[in-house]
ROSE-4610 file (N, C-alpha, C; in Angstrom, 1 decimal, always signed):
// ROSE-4610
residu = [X/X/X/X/X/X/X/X/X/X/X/X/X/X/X/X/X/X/X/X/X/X/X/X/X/X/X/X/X/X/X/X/X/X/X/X/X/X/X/X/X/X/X/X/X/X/X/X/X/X/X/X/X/X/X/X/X/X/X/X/X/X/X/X/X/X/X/X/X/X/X/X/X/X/X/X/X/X/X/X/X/X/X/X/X/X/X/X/X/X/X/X/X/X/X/X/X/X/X/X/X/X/X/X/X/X/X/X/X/X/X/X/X/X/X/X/X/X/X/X/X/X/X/X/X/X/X/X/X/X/X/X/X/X/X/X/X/X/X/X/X/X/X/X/X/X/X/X/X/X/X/X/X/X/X/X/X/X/X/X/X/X/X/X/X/X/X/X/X/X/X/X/X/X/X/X/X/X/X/X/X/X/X/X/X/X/X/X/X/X/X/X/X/X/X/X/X/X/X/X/X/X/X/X/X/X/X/X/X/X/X/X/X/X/X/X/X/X/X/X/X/X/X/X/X/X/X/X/X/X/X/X/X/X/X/X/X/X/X/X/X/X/X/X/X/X/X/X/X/X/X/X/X/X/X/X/X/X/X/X/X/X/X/X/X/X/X/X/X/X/X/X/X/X/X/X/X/X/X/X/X/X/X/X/X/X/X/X/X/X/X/X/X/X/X/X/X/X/X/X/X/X/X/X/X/X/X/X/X/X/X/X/X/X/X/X/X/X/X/X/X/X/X/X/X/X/X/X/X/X/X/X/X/X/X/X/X/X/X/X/X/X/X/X/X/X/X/X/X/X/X/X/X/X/X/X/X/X/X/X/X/X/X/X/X/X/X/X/X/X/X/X/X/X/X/X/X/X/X/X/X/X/X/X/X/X/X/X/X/X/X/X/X/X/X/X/X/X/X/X/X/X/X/X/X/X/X/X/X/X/X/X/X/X/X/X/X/X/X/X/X/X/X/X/X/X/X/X/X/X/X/X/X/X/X/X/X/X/X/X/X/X/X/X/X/X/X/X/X/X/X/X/X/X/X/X/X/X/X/X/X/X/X/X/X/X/X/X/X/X/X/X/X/X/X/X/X/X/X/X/X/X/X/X/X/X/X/X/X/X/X/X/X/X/X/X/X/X/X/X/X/X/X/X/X/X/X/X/X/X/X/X/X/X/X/X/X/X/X/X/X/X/X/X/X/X/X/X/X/X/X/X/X/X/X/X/X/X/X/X/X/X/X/X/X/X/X/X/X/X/X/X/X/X/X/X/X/X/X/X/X/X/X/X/X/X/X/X/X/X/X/X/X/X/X/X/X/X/X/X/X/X/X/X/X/X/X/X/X/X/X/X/X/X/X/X/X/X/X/X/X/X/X/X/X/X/X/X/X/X/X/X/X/X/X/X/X/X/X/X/X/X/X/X/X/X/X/X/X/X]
num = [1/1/1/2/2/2/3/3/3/4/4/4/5/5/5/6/6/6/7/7/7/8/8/8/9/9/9/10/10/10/11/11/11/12/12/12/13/13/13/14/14/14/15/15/15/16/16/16/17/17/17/18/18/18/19/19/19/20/20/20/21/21/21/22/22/22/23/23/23/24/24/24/25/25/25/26/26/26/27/27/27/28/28/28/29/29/29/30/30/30/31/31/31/32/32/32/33/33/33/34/34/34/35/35/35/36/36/36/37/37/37/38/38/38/39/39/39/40/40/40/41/41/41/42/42/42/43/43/43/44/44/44/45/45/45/46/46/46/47/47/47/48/48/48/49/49/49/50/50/50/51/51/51/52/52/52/53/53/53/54/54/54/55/55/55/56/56/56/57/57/57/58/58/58/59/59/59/60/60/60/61/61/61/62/62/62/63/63/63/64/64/64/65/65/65/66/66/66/67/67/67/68/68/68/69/69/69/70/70/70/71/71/71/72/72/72/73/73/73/74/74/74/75/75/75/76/76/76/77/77/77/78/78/78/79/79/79/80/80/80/81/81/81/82/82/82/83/83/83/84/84/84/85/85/85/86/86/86/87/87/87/88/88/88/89/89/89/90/90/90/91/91/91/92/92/92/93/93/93/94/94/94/95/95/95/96/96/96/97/97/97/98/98/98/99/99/99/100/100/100/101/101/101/102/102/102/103/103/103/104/104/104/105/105/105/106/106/106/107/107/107/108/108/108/109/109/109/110/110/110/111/111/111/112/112/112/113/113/113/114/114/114/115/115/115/116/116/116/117/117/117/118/118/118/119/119/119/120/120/120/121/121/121/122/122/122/123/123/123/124/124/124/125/125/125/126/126/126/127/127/127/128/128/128/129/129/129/130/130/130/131/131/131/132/132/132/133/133/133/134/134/134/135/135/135/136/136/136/137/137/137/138/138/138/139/139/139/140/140/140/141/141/141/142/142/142/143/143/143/144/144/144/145/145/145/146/146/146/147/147/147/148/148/148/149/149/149/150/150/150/151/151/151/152/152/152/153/153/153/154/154/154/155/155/155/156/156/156/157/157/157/158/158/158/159/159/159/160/160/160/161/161/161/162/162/162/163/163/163/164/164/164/165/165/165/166/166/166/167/167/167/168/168/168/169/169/169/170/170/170/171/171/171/172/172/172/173/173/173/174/174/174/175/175/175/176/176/176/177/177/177/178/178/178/179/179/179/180/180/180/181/181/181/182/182/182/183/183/183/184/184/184/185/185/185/186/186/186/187/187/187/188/188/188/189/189/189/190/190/190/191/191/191/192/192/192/193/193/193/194/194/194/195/195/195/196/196/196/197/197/197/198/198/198/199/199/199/200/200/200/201/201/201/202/202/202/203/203/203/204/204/204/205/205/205/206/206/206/207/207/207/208/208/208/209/209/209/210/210/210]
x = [-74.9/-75.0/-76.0/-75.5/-76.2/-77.0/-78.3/-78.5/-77.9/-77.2/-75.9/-74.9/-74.4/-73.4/-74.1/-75.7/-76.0/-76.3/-76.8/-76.5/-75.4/-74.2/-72.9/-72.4/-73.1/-72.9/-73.7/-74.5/-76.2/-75.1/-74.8/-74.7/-73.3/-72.4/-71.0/-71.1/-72.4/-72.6/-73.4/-74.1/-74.9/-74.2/-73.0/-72.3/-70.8/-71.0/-70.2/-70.8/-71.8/-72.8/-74.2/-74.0/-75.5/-76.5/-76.0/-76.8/-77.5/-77.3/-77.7/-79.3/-79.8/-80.4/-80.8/-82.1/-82.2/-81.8/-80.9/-80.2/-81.0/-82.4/-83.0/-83.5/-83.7/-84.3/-85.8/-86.9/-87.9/-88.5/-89.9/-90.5/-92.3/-92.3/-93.9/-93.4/-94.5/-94.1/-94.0/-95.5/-95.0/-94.0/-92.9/-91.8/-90.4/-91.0/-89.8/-90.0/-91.5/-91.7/-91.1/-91.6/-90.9/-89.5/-88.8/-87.4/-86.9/-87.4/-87.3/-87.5/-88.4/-88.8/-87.5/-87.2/-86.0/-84.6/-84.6/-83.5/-82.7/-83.7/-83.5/-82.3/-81.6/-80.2/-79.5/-79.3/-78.9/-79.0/-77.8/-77.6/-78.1/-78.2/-79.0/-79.0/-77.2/-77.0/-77.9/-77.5/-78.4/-79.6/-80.5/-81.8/-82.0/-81.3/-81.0/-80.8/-79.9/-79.8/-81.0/-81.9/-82.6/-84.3/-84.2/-85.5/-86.2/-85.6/-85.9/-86.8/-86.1/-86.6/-87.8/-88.1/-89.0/-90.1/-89.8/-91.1/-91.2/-90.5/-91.5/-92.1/-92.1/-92.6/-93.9/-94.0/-95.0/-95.1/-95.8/-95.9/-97.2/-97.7/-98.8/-99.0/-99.5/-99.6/-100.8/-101.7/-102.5/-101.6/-100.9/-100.1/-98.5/-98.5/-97.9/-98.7/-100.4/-100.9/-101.5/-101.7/-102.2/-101.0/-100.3/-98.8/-98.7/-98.1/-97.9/-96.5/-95.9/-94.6/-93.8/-93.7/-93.4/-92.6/-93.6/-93.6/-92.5/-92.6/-92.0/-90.7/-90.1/-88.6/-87.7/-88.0/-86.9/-86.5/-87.4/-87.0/-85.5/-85.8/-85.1/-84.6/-84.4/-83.1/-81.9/-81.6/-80.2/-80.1/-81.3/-81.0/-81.4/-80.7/-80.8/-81.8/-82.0/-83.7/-85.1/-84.6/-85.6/-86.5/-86.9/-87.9/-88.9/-88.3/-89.0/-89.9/-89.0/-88.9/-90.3/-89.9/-91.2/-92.3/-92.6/-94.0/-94.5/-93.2/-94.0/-94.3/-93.9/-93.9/-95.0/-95.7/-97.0/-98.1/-97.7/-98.7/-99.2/-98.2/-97.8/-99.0/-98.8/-99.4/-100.9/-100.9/-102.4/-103.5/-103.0/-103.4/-103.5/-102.6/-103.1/-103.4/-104.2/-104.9/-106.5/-106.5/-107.6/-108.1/-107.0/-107.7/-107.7/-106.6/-106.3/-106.4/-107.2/-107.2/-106.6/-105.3/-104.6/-103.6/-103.6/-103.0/-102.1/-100.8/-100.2/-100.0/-100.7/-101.3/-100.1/-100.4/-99.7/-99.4/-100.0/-99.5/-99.0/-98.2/-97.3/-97.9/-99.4/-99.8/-100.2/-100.7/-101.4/-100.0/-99.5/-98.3/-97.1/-97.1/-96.8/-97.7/-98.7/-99.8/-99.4/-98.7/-98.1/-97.1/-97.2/-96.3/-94.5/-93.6/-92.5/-91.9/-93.2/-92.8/-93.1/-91.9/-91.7/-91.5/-91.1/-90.9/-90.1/-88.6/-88.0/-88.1/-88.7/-89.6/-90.3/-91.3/-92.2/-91.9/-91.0/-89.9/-89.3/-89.0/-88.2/-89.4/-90.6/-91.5/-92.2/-92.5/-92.9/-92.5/-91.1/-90.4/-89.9/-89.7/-89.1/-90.2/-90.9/-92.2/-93.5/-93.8/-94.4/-94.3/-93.5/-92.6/-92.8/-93.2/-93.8/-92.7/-92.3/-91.6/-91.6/-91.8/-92.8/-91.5/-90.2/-89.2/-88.0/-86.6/-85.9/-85.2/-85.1/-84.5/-83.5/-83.4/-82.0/-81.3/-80.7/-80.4/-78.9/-78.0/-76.5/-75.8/-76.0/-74.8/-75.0/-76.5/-77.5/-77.0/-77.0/-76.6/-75.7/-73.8/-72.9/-72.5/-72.8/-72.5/-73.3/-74.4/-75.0/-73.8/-73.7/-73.2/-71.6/-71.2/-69.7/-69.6/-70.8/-70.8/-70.9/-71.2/-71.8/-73.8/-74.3/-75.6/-76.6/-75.8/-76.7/-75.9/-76.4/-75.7/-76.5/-77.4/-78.3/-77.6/-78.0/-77.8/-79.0/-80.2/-81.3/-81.4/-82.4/-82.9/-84.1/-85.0/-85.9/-85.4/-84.7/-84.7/-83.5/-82.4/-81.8/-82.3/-83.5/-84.6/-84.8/-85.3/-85.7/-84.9/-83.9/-83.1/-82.8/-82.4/-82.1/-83.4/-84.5/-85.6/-85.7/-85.2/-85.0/-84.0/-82.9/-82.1/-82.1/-82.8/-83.1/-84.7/-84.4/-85.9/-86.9/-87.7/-88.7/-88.2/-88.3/-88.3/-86.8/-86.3/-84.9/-84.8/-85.3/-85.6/-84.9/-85.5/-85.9/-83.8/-83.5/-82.8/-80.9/-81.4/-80.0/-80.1/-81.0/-80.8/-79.7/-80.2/-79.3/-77.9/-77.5/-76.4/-75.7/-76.1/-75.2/-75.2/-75.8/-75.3/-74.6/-74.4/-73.5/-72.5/-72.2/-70.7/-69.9/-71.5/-71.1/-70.5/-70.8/-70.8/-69.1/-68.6/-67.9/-66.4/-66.6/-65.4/-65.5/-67.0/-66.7/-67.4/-66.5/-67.3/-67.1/-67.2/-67.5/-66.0/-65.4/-63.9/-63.2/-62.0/-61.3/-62.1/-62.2/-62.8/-61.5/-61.8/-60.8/-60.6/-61.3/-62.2/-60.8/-59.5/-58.4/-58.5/-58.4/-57.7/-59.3/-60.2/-61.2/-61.3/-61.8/-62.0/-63.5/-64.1/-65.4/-65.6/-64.6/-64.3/-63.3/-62.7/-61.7/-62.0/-63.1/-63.8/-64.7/-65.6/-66.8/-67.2/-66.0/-66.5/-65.5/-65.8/-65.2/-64.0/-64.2/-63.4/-62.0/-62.0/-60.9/-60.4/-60.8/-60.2/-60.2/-59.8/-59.9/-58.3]
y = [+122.3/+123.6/+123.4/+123.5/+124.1/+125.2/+124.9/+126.1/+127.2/+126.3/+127.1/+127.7/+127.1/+127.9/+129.0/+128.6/+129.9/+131.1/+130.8/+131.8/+132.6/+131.8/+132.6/+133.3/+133.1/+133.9/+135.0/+134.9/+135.7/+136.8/+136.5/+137.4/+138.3/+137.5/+137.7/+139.6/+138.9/+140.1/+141.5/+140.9/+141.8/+142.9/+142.3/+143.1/+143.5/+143.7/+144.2/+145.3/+145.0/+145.8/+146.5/+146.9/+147.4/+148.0/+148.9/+149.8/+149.5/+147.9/+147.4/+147.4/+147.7/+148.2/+148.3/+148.1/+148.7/+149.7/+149.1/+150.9/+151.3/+150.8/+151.8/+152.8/+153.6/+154.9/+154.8/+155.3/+155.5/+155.9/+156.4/+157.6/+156.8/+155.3/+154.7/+153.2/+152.3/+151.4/+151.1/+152.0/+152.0/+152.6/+153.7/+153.7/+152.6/+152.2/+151.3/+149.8/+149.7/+148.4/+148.8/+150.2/+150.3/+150.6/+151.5/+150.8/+149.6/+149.0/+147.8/+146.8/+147.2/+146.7/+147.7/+148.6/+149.3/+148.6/+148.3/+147.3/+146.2/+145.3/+144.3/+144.0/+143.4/+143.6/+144.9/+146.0/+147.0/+147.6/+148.3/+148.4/+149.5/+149.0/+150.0/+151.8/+151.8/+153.2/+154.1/+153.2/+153.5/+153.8/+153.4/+153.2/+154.4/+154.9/+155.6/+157.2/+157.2/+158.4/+159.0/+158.0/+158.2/+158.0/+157.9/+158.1/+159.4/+159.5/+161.1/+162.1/+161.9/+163.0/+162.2/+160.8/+159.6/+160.5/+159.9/+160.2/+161.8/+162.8/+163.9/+164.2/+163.9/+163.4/+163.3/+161.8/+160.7/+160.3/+161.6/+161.1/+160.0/+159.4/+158.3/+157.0/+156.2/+155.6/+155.9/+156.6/+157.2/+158.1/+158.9/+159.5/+158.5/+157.5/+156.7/+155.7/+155.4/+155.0/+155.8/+157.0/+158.2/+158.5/+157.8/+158.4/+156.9/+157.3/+156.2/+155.7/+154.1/+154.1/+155.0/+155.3/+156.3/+157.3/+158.0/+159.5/+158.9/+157.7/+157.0/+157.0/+156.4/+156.2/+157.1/+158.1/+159.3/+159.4/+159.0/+159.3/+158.3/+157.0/+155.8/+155.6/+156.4/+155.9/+155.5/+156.1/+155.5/+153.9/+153.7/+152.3/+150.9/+149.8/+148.8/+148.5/+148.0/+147.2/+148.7/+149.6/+150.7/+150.5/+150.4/+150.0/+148.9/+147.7/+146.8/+147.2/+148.1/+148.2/+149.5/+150.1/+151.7/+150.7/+149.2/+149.1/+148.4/+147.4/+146.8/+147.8/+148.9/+150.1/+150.2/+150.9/+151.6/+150.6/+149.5/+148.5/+147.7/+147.7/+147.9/+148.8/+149.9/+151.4/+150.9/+150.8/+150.5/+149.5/+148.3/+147.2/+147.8/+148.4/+148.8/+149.8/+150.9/+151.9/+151.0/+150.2/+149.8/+148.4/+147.9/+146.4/+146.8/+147.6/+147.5/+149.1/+149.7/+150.9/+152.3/+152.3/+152.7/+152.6/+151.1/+151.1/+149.8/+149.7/+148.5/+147.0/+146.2/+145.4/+144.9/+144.2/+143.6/+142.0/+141.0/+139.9/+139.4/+137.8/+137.6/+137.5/+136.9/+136.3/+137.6/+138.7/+140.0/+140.8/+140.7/+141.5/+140.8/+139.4/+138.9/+138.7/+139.3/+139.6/+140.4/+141.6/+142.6/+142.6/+143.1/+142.9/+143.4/+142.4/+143.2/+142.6/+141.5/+141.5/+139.7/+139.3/+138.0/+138.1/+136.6/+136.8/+137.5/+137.6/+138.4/+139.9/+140.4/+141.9/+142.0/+140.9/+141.1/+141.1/+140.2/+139.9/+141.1/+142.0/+143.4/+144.0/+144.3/+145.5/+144.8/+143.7/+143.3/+143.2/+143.1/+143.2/+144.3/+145.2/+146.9/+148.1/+147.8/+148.4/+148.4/+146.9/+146.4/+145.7/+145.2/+144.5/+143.6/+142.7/+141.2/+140.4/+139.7/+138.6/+137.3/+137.5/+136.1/+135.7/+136.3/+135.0/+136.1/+135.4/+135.8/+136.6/+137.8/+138.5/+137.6/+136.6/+136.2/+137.3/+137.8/+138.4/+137.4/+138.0/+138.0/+137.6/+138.3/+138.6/+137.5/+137.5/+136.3/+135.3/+135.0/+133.6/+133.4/+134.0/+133.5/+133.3/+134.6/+134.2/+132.8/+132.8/+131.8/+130.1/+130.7/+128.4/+129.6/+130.3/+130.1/+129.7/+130.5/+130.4/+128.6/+128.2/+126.6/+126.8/+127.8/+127.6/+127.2/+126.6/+126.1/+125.3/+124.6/+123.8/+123.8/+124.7/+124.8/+125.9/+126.3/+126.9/+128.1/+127.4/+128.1/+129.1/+129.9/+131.1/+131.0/+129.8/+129.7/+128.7/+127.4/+126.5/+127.1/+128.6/+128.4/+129.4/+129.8/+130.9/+129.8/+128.7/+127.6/+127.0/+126.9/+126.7/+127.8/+128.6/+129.8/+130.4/+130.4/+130.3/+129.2/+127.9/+126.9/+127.0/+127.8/+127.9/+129.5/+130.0/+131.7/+131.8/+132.2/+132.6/+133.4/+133.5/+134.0/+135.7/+136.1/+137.6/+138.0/+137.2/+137.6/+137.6/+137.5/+137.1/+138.0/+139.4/+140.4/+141.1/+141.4/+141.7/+140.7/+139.7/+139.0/+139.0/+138.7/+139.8/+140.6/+142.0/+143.2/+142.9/+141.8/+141.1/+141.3/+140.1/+139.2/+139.9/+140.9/+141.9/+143.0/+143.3/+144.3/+143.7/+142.4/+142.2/+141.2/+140.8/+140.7/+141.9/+143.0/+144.6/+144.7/+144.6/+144.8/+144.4/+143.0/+141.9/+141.0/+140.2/+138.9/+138.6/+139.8/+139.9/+138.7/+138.9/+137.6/+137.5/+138.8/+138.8/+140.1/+139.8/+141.2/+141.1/+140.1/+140.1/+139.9/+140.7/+140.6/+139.3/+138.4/+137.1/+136.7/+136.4/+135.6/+136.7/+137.8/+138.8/+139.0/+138.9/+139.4/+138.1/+138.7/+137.8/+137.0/+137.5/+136.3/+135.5/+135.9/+135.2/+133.9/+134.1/+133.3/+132.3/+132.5/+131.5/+130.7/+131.6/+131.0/+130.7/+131.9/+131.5/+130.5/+129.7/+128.7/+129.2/+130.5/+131.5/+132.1/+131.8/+132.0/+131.0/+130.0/+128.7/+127.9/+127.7/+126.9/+126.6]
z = [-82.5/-81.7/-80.6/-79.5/-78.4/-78.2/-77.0/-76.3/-75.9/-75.0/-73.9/-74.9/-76.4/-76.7/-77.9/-78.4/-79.1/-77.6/-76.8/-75.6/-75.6/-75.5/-75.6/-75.9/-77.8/-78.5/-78.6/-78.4/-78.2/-77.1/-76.2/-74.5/-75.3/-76.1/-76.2/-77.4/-78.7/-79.3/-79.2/-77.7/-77.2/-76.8/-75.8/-75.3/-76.1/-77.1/-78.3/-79.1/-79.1/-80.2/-79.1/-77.7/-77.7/-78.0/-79.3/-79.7/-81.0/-81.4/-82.6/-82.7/-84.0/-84.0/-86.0/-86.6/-87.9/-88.9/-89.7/-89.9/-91.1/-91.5/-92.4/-91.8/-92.0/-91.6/-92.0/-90.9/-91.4/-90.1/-90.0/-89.0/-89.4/-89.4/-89.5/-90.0/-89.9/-90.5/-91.8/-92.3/-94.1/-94.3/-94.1/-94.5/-94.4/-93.4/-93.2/-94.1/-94.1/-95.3/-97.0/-97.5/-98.4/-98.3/-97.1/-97.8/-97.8/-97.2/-97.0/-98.3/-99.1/-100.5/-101.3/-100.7/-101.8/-101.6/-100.6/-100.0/-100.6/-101.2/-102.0/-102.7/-102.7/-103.7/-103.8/-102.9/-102.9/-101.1/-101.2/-99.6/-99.0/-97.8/-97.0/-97.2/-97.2/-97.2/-98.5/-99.5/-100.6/-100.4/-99.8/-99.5/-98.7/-97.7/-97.1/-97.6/-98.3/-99.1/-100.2/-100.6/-101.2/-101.1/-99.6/-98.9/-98.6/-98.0/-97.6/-98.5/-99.7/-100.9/-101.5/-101.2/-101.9/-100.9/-99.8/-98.6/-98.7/-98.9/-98.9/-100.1/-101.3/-102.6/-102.4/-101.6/-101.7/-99.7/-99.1/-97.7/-97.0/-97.9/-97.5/-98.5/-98.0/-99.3/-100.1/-100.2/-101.0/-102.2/-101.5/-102.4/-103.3/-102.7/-104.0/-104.3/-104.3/-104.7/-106.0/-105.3/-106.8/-107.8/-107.3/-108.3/-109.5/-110.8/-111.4/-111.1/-111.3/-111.0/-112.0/-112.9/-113.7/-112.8/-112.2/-111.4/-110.2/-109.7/-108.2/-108.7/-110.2/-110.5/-110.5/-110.8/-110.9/-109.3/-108.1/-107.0/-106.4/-107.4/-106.5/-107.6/-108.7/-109.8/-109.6/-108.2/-107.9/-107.0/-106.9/-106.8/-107.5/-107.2/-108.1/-108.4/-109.4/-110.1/-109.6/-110.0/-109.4/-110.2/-111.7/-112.2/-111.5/-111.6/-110.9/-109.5/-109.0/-107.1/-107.8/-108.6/-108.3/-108.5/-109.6/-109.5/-108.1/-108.0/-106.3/-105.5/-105.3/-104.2/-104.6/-105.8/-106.3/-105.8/-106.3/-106.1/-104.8/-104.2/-102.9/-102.1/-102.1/-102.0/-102.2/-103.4/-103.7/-102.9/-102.6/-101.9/-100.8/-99.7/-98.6/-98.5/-99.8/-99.7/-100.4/-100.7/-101.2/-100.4/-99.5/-99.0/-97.3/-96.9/-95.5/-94.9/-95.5/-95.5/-95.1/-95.7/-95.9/-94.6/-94.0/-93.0/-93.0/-92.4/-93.1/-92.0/-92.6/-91.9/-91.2/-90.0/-89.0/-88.6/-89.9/-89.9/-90.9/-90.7/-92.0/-92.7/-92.7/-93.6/-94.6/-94.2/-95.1/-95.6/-94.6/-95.5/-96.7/-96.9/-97.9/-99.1/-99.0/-99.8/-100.7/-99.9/-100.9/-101.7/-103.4/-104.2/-103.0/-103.9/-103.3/-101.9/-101.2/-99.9/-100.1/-99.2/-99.0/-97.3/-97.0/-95.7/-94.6/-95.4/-94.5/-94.4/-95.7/-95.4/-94.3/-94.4/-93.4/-92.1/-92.1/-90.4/-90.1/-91.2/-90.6/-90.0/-90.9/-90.3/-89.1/-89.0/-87.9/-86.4/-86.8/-85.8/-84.9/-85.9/-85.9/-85.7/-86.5/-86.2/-85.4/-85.5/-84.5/-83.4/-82.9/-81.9/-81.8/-83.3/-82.7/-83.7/-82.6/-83.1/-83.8/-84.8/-85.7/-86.5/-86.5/-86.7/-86.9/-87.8/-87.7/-89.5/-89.6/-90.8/-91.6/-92.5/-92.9/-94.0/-93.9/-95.0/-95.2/-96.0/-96.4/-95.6/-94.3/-93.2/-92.1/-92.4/-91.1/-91.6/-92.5/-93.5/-93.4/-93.4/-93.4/-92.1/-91.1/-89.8/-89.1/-89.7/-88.7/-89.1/-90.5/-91.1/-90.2/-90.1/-89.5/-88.0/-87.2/-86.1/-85.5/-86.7/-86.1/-85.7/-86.3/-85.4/-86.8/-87.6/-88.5/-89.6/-90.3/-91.4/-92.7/-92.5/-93.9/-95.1/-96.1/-97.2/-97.3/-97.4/-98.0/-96.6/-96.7/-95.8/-95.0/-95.5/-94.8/-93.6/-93.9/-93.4/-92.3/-92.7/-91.3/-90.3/-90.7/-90.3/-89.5/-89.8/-88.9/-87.6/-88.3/-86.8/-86.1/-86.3/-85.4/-84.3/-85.0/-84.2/-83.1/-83.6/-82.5/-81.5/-81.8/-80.9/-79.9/-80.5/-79.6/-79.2/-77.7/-77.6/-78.6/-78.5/-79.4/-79.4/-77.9/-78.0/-78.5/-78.7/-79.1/-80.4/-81.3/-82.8/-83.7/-83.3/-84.0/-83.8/-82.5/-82.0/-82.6/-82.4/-82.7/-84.5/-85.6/-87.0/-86.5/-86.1/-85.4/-85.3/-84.4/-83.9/-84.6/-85.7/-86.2/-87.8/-88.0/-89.9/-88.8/-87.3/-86.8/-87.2/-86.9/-86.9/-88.1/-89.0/-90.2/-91.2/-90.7/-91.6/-91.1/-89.7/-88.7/-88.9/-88.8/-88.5/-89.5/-89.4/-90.2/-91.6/-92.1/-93.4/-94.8/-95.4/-97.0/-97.1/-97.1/-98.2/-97.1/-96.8/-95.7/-94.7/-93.9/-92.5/-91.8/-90.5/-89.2/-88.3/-88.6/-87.8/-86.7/-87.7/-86.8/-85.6/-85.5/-84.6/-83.6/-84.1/-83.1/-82.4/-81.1/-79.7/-80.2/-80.6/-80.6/-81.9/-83.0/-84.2/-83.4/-82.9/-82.4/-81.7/-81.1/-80.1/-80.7/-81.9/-82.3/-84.1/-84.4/-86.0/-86.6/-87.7/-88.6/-89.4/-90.1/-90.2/-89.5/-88.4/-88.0/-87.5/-87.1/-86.3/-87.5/-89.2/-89.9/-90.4]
């Protein structure tokens, strides 16, 4: 894979998708890191539906640090591994009400400190939140489109976090994630994707030219 033709692709989904964009909902960065921790194996919408009533519950992290996960689960029962997710959240909570004071730190290295958060957590809030571009989101959608598109030949998540970074400018990091789970959600999905019939499946994914 090329510069010129991840450009291509880059310019081709830009102007397909402009309004792409985070679709968790959140109004700070600590809300958006914990749904973001609620996110996990469970989809957005989910996360989504059951924020709202989480965050006026528990509007600080003091206040889901004063809360037991106990008190946190009944909020996010409807989603997956909610046990697990209410203690990283509490604990979570706790650490940046007791280490960062009560504010949610702004590098990779501090915010993988916190229960619950690995790197591509931290790539969301960093990015979305804070506008700093320290790499690229792989989730599901980042990972199939990228091995279809040709802009990578790896498996694991870190390593095609690695090329993809090599092939997009930095400031574009944050934004092409966005891209590419638009039109993985969209067109070129796992199972019942449109890929033969769409114009940029046609040109670029493996999926439809196979």
């Amino acid at each position: 894979m090329t510069k010129k033709k991840a450009n291509e692709i880059f310019a081709a989904l830009t102007k397909r998708y402009p309004d792409a964009t985070c679709a968790l909902q959140h109004s700070s960065p600590f809300e958006l890191l914990i749904a973001t921790i609620l996110s996990a194996q469970a989809t957005d919408i989910s996360v989504n539906k059951a924020s709202p009533a989480l965050f006026k519950a528990f509007p600080t992290p003091k206040a889901f640090a004063d809360a037991s996960p106990e008190e946190i689960e009944p909020h996010i029962a409807s989603i997956g591994l909610f046990r697990s997710k209410a203690k990283s959240v509490h604990e979570t909570s706790k650490r940046i009400e007791e280490v960062f004071h009560g504010e949610v730190p702004n590098t990779m290295k501090d915010l993988i400190s916190l229960r619950g958060v690995a790197r591509k957590t931290a790539n969301v809030v960093l990015g979305n939140a804070m506008g700093k571009n320290e790499g690229v989101v792989v989730d599901t959608h980042v990972s199939r489109l990228a091995q279809r598109f040709g802009l990578t030949e790896e498996t694991k998540p870190a390593n095609i976090e690695k090329d993809l970074m090599a092939l997009f400018p930095q400031e574009d990091w944050t934004i092409l994630s966005h891209l590419l789970i638009y039109h993985g959600r969209a067109v070129c999905k796992k199972r019942g994707g449109t890929c033969e019939s769409d114009a940029i499946c046609k040109r670029y994914c493996s999926n439809a030219t196979s």
